[in-house]
N, C-alpha and C positions, 0 to 999 in steps of 0.2 A: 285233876284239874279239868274244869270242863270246855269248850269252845268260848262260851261264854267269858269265861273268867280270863281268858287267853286274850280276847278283844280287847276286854278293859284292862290287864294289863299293859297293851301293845299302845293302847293310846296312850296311857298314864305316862309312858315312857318318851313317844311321839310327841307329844304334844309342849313341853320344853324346848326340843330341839327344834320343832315348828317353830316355834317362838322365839329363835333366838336368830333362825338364817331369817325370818322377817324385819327384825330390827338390825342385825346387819345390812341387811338391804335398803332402808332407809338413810341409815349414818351415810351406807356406800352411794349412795344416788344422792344424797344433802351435798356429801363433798365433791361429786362431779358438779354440780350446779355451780359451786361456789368456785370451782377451777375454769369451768368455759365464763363467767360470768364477771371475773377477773383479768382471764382473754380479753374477752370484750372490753373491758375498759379500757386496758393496755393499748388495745389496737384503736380505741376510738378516741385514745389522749394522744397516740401518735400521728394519728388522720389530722388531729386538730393543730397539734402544732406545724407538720408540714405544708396544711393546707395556702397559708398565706404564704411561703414560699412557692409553691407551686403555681397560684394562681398567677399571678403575675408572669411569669414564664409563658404559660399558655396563652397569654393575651400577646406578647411580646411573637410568641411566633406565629399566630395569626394573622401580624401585621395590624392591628386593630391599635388604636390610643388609649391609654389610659390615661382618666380625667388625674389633672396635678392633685 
């Protein structure tokens, strides 16, 4: 077997397993987006709902009026 044939076999072989930790890598990076991006919502559907709770507090202890 010569050098040569040794190359192409090492790819022939390589080149699968290239290919397979790259498509892992995409699934595994798809599902982090879709997990911090879900965070995100979470945290900005709780923002939302505390926020008229809260605002009103902050006005109250500034001493400032709020319109009826």
């Amino acid at each position: 077997m010569s050098m040569g044939d040794m190359g192409r076999q090492s790819l022939r072989l390589l080149s699968p397993l290239v290919g397979a930790a790259v498509v892992a890598g995409y699934i595994t990076l798809g599902a982090a987006v879709l997990v911090v991006r879900s965070l995100f919502g979470v945290a900005s559907e709780s923002w939302r709902r505390l926020s008229p709770l809260t605002h009103g507090r902050r006005h109250d202890e500034t001493g400032t009026r709020r319109a009826a």
